[in-house]
mmCIF file as Biopython writes it, N, C-alpha, C and O atoms, coordinates in Angstrom:
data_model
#
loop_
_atom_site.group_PDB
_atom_site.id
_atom_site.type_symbol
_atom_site.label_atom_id
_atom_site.label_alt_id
_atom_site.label_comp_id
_atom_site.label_asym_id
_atom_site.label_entity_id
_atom_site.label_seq_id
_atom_site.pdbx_PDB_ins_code
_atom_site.Cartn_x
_atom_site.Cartn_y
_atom_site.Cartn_z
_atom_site.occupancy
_atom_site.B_iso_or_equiv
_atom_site.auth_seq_id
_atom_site.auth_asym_id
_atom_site.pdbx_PDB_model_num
ATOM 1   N N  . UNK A ? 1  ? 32.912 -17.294 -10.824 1.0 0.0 1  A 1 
ATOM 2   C CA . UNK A ? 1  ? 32.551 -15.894 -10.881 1.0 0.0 1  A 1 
ATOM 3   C C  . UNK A ? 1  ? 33.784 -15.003 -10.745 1.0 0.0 1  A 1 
ATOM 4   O O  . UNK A ? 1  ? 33.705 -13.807 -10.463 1.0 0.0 1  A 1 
ATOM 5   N N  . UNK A ? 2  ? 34.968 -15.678 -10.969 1.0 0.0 2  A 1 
ATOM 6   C CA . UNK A ? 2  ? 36.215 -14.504 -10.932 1.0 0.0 2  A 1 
ATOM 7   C C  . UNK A ? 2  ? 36.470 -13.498 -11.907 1.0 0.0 2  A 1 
ATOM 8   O O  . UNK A ? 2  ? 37.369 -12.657 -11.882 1.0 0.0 2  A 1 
ATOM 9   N N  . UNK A ? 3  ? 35.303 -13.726 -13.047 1.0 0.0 3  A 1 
ATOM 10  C CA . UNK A ? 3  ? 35.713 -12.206 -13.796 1.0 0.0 3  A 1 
ATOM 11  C C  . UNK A ? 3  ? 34.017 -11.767 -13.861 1.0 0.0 3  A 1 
ATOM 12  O O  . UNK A ? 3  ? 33.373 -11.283 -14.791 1.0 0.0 3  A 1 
ATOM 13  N N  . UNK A ? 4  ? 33.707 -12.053 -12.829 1.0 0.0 4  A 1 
ATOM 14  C CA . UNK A ? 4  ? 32.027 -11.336 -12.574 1.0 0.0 4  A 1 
ATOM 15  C C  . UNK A ? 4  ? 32.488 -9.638  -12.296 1.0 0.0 4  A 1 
ATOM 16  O O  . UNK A ? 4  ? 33.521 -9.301  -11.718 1.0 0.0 4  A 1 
ATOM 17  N N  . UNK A ? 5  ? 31.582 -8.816  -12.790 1.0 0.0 5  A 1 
ATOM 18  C CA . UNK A ? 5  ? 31.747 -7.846  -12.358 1.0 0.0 5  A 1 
ATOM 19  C C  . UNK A ? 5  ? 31.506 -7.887  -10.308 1.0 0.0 5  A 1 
ATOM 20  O O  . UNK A ? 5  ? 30.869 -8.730  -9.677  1.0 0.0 5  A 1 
ATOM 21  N N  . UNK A ? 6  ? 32.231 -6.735  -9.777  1.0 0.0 6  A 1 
ATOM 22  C CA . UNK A ? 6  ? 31.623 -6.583  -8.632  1.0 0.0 6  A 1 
ATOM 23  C C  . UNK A ? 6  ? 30.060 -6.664  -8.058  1.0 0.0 6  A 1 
ATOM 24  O O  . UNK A ? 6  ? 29.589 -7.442  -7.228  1.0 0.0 6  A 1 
ATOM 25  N N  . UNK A ? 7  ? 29.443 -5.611  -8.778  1.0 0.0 7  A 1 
ATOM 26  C CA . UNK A ? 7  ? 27.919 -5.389  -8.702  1.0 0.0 7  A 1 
ATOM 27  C C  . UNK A ? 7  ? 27.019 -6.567  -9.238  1.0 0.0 7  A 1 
ATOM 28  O O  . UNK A ? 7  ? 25.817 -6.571  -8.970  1.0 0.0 7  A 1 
ATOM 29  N N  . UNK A ? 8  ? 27.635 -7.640  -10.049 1.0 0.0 8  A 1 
ATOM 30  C CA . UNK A ? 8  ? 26.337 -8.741  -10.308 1.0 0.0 8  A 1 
ATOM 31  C C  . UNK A ? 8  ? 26.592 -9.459  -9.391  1.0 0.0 8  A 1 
ATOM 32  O O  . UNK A ? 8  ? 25.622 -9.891  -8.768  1.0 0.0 8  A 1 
ATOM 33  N N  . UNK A ? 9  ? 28.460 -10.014 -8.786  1.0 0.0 9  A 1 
ATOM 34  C CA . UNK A ? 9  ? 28.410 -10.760 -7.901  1.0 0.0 9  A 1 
ATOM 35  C C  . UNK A ? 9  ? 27.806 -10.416 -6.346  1.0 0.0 9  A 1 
ATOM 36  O O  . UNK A ? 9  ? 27.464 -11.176 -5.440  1.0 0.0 9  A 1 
ATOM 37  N N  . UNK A ? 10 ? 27.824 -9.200  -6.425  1.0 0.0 10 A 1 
ATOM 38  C CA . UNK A ? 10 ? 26.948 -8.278  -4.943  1.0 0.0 10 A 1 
ATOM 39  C C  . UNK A ? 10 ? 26.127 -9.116  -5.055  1.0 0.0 10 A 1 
ATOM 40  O O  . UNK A ? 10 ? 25.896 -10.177 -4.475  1.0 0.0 10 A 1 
ATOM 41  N N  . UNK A ? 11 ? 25.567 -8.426  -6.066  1.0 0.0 11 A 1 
ATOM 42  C CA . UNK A ? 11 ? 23.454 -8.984  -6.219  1.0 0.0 11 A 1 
ATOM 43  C C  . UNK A ? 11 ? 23.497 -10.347 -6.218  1.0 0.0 11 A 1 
ATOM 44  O O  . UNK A ? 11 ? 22.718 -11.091 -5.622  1.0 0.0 11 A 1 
ATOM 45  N N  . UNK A ? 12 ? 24.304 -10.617 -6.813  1.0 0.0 12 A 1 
ATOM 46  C CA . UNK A ? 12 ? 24.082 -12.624 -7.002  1.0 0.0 12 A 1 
ATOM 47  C C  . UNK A ? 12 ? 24.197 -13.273 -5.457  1.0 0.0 12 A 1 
ATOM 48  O O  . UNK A ? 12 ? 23.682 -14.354 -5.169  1.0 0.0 12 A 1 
ATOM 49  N N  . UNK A ? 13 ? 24.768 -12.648 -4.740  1.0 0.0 13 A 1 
ATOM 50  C CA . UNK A ? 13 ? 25.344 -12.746 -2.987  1.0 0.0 13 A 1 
ATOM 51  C C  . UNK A ? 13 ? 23.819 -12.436 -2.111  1.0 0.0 13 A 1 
ATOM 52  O O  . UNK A ? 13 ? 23.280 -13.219 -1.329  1.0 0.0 13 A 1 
ATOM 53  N N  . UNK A ? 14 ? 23.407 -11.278 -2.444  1.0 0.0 14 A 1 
ATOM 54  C CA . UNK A ? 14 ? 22.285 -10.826 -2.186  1.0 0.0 14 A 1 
ATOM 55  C C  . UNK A ? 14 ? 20.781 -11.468 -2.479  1.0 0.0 14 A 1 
ATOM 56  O O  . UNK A ? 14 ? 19.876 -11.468 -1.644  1.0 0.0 14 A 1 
ATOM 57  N N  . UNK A ? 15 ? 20.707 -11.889 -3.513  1.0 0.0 15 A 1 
ATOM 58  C CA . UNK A ? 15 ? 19.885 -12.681 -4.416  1.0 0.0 15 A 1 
ATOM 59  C C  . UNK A ? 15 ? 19.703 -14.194 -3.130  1.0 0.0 15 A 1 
ATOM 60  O O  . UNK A ? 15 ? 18.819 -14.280 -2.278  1.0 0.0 15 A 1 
ATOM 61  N N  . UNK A ? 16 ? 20.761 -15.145 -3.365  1.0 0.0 16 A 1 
ATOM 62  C CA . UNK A ? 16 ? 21.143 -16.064 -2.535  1.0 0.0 16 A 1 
ATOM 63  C C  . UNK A ? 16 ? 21.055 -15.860 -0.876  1.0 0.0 16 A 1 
ATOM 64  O O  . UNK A ? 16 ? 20.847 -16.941 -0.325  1.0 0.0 16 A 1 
ATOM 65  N N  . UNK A ? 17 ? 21.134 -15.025 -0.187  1.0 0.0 17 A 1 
ATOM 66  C CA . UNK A ? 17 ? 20.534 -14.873 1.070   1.0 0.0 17 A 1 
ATOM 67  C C  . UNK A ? 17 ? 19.324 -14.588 1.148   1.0 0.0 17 A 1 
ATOM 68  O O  . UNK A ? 17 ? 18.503 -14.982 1.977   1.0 0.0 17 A 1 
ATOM 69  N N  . UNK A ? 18 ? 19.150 -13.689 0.025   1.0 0.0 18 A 1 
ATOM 70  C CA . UNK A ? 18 ? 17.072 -13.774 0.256   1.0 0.0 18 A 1 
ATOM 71  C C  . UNK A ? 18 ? 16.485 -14.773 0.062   1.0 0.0 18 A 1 
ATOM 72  O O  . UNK A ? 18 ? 15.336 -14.831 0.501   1.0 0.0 18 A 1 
ATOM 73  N N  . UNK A ? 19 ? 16.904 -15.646 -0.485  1.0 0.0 19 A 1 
ATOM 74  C CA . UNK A ? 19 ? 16.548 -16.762 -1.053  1.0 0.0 19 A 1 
ATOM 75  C C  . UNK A ? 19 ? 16.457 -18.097 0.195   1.0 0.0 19 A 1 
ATOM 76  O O  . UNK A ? 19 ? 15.737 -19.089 0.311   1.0 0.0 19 A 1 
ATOM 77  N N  . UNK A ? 20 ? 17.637 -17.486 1.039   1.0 0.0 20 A 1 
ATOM 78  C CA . UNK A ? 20 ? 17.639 -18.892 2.172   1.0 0.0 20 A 1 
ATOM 79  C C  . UNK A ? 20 ? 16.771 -18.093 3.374   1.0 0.0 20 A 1 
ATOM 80  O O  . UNK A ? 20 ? 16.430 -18.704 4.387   1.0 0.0 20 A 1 
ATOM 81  N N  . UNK A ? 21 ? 16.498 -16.907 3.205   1.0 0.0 21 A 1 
ATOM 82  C CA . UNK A ? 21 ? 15.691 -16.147 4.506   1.0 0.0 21 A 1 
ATOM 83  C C  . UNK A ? 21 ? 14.310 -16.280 4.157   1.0 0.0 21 A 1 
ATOM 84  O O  . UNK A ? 21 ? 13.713 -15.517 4.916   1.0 0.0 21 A 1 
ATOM 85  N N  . UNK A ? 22 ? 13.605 -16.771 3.507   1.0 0.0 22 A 1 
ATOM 86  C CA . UNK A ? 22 ? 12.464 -17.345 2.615   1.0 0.0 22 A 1 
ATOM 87  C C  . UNK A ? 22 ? 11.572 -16.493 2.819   1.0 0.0 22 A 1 
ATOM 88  O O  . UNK A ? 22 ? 10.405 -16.881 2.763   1.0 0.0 22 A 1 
ATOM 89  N N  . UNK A ? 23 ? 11.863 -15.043 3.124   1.0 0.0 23 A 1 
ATOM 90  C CA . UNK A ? 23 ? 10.763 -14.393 3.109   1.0 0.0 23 A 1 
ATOM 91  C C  . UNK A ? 23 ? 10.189 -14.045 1.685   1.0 0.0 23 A 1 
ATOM 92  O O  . UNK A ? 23 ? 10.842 -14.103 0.643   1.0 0.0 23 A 1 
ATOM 93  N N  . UNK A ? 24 ? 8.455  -13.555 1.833   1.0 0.0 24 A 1 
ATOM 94  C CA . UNK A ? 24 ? 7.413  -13.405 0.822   1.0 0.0 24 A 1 
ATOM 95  C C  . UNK A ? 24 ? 8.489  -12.161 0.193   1.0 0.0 24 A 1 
ATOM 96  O O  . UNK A ? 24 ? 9.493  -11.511 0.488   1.0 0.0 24 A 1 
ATOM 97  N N  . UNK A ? 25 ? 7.512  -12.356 -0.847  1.0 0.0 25 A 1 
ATOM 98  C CA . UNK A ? 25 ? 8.424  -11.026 -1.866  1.0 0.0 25 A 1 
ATOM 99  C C  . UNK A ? 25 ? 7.821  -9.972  -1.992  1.0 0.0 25 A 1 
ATOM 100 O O  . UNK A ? 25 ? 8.185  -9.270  -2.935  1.0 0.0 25 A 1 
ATOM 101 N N  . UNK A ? 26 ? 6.877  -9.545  -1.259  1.0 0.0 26 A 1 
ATOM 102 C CA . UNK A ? 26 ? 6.707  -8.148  -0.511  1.0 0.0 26 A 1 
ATOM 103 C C  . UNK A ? 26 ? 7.576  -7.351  0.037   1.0 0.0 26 A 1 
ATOM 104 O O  . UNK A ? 26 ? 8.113  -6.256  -0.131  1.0 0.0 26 A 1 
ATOM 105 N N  . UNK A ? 27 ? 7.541  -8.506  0.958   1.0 0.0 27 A 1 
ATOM 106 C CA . UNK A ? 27 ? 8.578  -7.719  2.265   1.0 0.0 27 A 1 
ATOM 107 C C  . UNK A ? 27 ? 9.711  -7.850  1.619   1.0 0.0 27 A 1 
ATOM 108 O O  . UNK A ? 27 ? 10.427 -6.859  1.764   1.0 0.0 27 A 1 
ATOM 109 N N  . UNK A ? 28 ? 10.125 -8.609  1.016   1.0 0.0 28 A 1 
ATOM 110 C CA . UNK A ? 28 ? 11.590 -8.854  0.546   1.0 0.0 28 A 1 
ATOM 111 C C  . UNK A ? 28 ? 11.924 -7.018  -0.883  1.0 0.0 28 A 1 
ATOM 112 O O  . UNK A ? 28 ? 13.007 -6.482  -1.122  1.0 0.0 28 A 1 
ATOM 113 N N  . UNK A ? 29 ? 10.235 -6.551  -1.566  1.0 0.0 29 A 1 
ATOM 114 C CA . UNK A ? 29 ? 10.376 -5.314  -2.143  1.0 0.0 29 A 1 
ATOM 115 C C  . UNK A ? 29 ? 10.575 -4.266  -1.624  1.0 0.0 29 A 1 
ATOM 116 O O  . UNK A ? 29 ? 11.079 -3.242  -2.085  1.0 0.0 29 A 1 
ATOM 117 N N  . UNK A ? 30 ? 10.014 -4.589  -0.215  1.0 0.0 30 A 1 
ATOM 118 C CA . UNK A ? 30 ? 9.598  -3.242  0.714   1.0 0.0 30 A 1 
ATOM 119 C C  . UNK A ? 30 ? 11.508 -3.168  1.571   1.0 0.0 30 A 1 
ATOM 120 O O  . UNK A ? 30 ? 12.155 -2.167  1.879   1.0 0.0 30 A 1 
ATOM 121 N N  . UNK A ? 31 ? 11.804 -4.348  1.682   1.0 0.0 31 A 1 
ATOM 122 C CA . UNK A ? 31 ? 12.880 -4.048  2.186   1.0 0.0 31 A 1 
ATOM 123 C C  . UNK A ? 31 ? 14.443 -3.176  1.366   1.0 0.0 31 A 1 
ATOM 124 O O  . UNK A ? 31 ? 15.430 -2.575  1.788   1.0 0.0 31 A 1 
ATOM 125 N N  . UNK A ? 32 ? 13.779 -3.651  -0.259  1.0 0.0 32 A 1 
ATOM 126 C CA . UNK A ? 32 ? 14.952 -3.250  -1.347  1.0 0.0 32 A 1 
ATOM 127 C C  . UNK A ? 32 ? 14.668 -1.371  -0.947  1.0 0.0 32 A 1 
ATOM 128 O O  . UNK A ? 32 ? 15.555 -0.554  -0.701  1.0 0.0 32 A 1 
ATOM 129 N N  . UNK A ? 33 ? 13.150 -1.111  -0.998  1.0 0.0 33 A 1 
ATOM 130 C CA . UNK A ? 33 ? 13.285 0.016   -1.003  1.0 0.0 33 A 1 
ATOM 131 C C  . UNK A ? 33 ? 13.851 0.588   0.064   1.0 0.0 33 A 1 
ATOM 132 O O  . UNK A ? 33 ? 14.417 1.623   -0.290  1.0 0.0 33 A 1 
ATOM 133 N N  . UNK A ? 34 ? 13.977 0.344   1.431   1.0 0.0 34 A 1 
ATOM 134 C CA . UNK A ? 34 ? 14.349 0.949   2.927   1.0 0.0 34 A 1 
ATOM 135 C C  . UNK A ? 34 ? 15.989 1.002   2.309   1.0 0.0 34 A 1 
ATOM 136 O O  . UNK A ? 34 ? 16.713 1.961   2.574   1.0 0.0 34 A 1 
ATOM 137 N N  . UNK A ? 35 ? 16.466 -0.166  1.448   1.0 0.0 35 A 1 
ATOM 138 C CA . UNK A ? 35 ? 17.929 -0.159  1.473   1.0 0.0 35 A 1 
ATOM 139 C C  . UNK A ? 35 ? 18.493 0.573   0.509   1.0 0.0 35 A 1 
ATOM 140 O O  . UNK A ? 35 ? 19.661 0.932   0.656   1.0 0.0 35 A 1 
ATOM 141 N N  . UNK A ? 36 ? 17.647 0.984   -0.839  1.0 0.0 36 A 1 
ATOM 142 C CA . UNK A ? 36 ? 17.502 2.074   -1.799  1.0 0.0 36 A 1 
ATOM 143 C C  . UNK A ? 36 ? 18.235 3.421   -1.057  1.0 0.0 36 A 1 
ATOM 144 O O  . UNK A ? 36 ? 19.360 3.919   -1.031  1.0 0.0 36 A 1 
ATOM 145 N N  . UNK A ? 37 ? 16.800 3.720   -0.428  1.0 0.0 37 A 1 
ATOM 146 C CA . UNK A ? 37 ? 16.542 5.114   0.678   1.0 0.0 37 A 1 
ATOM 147 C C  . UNK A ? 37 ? 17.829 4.976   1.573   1.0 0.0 37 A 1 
ATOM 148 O O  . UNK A ? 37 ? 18.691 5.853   1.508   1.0 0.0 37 A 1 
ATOM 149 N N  . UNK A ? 38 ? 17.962 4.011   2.317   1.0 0.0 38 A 1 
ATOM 150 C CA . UNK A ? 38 ? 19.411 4.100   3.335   1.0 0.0 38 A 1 
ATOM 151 C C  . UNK A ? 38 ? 20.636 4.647   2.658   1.0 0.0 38 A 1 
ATOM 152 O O  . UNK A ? 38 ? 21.282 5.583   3.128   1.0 0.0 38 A 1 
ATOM 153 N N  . UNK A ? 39 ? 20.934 4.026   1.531   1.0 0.0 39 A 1 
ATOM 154 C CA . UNK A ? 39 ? 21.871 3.740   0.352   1.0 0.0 39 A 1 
ATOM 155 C C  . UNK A ? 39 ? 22.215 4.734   -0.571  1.0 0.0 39 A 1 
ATOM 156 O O  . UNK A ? 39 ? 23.338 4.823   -1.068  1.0 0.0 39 A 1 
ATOM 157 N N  . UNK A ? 40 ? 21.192 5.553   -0.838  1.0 0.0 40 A 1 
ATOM 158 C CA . UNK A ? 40 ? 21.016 7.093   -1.382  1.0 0.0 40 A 1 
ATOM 159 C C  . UNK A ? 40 ? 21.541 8.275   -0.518  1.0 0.0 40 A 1 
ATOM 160 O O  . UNK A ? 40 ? 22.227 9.216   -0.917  1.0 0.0 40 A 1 
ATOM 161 N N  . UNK A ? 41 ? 21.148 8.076   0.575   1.0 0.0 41 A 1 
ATOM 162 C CA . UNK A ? 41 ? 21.432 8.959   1.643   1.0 0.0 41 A 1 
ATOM 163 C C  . UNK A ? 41 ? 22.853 9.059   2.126   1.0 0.0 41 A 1 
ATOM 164 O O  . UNK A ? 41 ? 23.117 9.960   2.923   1.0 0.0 41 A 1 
ATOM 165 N N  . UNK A ? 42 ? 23.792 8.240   1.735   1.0 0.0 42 A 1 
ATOM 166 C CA . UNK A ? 42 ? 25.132 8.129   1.923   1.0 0.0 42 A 1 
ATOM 167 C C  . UNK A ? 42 ? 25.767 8.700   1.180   1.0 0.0 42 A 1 
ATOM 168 O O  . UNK A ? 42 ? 26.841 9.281   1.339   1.0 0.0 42 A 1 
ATOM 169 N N  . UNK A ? 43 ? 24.894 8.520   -0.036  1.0 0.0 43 A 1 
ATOM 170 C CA . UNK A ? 43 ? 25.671 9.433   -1.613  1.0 0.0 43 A 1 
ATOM 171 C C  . UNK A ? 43 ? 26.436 10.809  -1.094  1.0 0.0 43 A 1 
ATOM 172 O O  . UNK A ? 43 ? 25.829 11.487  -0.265  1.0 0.0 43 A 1 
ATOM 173 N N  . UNK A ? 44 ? 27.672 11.231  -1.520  1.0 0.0 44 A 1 
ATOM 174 C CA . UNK A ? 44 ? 28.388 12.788  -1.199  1.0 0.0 44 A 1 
ATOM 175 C C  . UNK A ? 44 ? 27.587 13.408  -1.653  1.0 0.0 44 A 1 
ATOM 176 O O  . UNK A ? 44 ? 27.012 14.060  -0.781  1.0 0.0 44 A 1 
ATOM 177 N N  . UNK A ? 45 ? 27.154 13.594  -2.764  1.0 0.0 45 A 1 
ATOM 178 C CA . UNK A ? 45 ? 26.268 14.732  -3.243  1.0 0.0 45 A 1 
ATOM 179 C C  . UNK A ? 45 ? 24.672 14.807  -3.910  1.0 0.0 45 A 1 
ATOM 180 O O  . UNK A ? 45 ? 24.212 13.768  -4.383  1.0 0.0 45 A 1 
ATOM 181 N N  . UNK A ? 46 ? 23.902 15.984  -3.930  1.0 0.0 46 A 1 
ATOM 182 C CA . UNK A ? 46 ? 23.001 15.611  -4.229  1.0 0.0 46 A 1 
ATOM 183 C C  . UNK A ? 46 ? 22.348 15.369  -5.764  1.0 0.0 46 A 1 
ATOM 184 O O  . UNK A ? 46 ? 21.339 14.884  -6.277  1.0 0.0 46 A 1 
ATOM 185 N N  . UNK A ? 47 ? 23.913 16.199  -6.246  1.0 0.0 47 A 1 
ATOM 186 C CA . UNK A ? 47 ? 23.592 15.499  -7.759  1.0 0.0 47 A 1 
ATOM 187 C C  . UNK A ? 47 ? 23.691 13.902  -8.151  1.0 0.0 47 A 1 
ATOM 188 O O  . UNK A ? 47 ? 23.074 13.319  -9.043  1.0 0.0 47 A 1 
ATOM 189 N N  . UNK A ? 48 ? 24.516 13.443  -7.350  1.0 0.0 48 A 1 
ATOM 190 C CA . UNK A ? 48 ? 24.859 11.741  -7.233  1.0 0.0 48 A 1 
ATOM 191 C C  . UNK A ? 48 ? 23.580 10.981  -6.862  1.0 0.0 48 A 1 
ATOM 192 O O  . UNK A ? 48 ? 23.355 9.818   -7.195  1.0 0.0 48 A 1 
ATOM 193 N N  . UNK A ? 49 ? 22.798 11.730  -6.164  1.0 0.0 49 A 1 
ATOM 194 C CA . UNK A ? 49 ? 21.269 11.431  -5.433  1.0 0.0 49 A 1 
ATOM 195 C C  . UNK A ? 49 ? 20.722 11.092  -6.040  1.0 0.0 49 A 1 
ATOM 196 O O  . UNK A ? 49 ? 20.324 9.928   -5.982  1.0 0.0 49 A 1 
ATOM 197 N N  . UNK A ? 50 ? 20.253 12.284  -7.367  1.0 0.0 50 A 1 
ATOM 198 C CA . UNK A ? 50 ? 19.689 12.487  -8.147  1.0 0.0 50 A 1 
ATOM 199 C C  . UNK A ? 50 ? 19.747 11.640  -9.329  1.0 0.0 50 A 1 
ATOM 200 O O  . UNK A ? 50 ? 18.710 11.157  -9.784  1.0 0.0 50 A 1 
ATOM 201 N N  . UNK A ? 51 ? 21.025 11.398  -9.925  1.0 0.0 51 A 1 
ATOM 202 C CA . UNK A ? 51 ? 21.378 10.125  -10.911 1.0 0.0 51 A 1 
ATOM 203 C C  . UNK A ? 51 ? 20.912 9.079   -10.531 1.0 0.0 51 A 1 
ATOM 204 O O  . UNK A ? 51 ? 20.247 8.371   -11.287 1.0 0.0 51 A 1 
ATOM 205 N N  . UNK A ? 52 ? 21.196 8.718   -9.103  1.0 0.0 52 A 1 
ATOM 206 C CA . UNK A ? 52 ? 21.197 7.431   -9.024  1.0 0.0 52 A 1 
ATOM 207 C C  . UNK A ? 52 ? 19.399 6.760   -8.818  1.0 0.0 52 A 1 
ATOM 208 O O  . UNK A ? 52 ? 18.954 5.612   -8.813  1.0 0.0 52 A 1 
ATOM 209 N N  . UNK A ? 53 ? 18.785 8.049   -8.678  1.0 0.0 53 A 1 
ATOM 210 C CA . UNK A ? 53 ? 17.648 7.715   -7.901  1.0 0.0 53 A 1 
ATOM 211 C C  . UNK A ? 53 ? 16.694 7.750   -9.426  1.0 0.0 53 A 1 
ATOM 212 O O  . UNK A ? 53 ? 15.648 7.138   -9.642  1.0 0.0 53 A 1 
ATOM 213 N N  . UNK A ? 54 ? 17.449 8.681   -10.368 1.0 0.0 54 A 1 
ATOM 214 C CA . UNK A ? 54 ? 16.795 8.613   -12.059 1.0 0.0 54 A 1 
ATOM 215 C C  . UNK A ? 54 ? 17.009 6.805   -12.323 1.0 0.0 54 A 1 
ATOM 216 O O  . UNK A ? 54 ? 16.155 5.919   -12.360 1.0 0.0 54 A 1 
ATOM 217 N N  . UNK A ? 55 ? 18.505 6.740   -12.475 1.0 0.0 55 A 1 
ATOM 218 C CA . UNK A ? 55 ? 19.279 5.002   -12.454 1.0 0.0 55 A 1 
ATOM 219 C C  . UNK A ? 55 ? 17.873 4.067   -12.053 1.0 0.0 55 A 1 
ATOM 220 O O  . UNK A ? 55 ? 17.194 3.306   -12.743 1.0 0.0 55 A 1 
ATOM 221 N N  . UNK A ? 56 ? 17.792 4.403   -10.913 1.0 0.0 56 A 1 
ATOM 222 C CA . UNK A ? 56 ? 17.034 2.993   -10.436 1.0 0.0 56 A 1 
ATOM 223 C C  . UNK A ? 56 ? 15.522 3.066   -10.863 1.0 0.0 56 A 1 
ATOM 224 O O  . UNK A ? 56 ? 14.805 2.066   -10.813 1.0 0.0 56 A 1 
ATOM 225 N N  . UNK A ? 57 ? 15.148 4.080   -11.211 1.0 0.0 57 A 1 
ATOM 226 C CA . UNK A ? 57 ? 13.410 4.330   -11.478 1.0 0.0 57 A 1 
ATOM 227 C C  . UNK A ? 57 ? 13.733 3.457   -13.143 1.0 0.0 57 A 1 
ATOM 228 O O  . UNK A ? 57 ? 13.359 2.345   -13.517 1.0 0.0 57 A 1 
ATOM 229 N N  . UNK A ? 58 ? 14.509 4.440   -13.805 1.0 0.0 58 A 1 
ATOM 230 C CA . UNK A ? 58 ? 14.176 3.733   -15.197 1.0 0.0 58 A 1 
ATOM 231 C C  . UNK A ? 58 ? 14.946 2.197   -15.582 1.0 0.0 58 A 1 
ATOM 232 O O  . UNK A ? 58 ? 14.744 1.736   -16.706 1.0 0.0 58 A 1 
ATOM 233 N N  . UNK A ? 59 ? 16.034 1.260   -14.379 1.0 0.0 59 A 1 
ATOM 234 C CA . UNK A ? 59 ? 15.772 0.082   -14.407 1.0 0.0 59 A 1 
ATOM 235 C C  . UNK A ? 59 ? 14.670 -0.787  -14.127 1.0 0.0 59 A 1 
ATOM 236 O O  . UNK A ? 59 ? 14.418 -1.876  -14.642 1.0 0.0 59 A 1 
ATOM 237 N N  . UNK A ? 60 ? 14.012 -0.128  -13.194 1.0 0.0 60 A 1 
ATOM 238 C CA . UNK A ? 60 ? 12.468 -0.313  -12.855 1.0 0.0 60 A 1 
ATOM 239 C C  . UNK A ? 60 ? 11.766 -0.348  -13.980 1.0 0.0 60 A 1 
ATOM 240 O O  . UNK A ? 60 ? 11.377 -1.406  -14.476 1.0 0.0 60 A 1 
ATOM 241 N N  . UNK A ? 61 ? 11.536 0.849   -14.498 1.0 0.0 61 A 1 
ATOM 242 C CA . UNK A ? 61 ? 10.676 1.008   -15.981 1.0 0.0 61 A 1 
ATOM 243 C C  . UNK A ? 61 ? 10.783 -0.117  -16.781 1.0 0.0 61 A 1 
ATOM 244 O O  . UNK A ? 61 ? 9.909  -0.983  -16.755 1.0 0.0 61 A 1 
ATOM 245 N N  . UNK A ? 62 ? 11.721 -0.194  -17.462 1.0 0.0 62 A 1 
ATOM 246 C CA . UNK A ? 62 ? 12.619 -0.249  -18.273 1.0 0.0 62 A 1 
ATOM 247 C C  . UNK A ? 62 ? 12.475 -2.359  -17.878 1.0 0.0 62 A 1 
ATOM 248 O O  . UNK A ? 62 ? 12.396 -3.223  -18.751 1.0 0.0 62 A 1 
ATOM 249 N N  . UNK A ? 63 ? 12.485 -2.542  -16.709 1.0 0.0 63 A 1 
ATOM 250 C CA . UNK A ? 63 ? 12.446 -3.896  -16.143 1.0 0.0 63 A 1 
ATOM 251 C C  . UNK A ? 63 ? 11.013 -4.467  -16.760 1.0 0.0 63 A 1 
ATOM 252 O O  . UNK A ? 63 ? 10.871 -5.287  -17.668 1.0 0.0 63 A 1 
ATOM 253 N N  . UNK A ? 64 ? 10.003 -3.783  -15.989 1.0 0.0 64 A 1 
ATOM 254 C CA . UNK A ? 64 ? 8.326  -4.233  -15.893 1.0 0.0 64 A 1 
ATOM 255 C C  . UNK A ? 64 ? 7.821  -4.036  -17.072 1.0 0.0 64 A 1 
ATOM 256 O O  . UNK A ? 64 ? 6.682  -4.455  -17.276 1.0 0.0 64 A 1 
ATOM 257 N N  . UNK A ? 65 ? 8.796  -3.110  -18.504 1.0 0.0 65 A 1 
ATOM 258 C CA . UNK A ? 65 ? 8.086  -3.273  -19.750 1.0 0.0 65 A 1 
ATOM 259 C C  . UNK A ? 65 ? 8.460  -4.397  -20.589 1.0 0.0 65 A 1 
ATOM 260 O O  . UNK A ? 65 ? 7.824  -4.820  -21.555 1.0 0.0 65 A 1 
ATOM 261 N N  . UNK A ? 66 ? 9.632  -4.869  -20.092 1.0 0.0 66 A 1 
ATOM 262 C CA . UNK A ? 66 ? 10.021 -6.372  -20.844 1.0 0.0 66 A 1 
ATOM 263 C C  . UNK A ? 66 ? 8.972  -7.103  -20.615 1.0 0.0 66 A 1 
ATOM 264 O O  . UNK A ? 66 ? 8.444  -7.619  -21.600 1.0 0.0 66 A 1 
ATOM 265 N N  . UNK A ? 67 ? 8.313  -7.380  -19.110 1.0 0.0 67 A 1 
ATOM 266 C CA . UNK A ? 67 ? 7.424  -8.267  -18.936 1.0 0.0 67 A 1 
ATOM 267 C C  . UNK A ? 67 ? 5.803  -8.038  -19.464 1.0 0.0 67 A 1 
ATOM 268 O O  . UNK A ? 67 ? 4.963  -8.919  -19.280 1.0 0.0 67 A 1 
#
């Protein structure tokens, strides 16, 4: 993974500890969102808020219509 971007190897890091903490994938959704919300709230500004919080709705969308 040395020419992984940063952000897949995050998630791929991330991915792999949820994975050995074997929790249900509820809690494991409910927790993405608390870390969403935590994670947003750090943003400098509230236009950055705002992108990012558009960003993640329509990977969402955009996710559940492939399936």
């Amino acid at each position: 993974m040395d020419n992984t971007p940063e952000d897949i190897a995050l998630a791929v890091e991330i991915i792999r500890q949820l994975e050995n903490l074997e929790y249900p994938e509820h809690s494991i959704l409910q927790a993405m969102i608390y870390v969403f919300q935590d994670t947003l709230k750090k943003l400098p500004s509230d236009k950055e808020k705002k992108d990012w919080q558009q960003r993640i709705v329509m990977a969402l969308c955009t996710q559940s219509e492939a399936h």
